[in-house]
C-alpha positions in Angstrom: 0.0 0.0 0.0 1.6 3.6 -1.2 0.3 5.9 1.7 0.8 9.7 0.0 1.4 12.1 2.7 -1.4 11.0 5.4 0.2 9.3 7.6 -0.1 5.5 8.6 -3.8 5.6 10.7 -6.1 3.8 11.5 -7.8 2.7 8.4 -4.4 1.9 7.2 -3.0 0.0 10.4 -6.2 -2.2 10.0 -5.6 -3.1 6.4 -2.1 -4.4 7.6 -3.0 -6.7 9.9 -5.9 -7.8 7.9 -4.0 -8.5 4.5 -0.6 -8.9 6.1 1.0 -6.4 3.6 2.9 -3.0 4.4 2.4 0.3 3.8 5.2 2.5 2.5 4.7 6.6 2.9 5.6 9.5 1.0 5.4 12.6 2.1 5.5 15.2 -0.3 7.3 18.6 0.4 6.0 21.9 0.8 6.6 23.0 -2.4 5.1 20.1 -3.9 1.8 20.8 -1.7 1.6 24.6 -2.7 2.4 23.9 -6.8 -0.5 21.2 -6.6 -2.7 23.9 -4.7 -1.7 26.3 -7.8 -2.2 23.7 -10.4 -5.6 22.7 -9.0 -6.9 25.9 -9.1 -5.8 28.0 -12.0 -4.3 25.3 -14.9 -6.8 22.5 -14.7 -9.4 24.9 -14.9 -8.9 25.0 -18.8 -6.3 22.1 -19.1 -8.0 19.1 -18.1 -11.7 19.8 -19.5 -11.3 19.0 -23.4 -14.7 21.0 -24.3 -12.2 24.2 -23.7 -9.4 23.8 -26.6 -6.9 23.8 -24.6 -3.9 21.2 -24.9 -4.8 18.9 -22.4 -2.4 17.8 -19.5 -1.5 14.2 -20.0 -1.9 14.2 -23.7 1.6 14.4 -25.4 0.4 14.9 -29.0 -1.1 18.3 -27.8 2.4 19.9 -26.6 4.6 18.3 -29.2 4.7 21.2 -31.4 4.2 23.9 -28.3 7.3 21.6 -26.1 9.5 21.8 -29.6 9.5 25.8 -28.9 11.0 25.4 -25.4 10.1 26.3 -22.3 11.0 30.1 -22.4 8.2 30.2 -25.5 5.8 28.8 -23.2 6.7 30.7 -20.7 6.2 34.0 -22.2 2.6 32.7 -23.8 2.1 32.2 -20.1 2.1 35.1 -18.7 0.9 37.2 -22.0 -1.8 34.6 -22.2 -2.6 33.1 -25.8 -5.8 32.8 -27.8 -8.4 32.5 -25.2 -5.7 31.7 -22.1 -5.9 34.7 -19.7 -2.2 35.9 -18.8 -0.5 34.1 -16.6 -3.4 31.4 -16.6 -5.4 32.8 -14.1 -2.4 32.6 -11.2 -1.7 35.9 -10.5 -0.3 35.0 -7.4 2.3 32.5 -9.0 5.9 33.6 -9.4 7.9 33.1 -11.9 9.8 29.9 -10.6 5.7 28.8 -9.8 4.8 29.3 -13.6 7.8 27.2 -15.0 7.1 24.3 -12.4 3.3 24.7 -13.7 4.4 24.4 -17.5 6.7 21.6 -16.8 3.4 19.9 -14.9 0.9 20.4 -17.7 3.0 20.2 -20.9 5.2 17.7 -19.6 8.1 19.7 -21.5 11.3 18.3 -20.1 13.8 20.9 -19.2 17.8 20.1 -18.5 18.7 20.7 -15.2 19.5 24.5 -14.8 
């Protein structure tokens, strides 16, 4: 059992002696928790919901082309915005270091370590 940051409690001691199996825990850092908090509430607004037009997250073919441009491209249609994506994707509140974690998230552009 992969326990994601809740900690091994009840529920989860129960399963263990039941099924004789073992839990292993991760918990994620804060960063992780505050970029999911961002993602949840600005990017998958538009990204996960196909009726909008937006690439999707999870779906390579629809950042191929937009990943091929690199990640300073996408940055900058981030924050202008682009066609009918708001600038900076609805996350005023993100800083720039928060919109290039975002972008690697949704496009799944991968980025050489810096």
């Amino acid at each position: 059992i992969l326990d994601f940051g809740c900690g091994a409690g009840g529920p989860e001691r129960a399963i263990v002696k039941e099924f004789d199996v073992w839990i292993t825990g991760i918990e994620p850092d804060r960063m992780q928790v505050e970029l999911g908090k961002l993602l949840s509430s600005n990017c998958v607004q538009c990204h996960a919901r196909p009726e909008t037009g937006a690439p999707l997250m999870g779906n390579p073919p629809d950042w191929k082309v937009r990943n091929e441009q690199g990640m300073d491209r996408l940055l900058v249609n981030t924050v202008l915005g682009l066609r009918g994506m708001p600038p900076l994707g609805y996350c005023s509140a993100c800083t720039e270091q928060d919109l290039r974690e975002l972008i690697k998230a949704v496009s799944g552009i991968e980025v050489a370590a810096e």
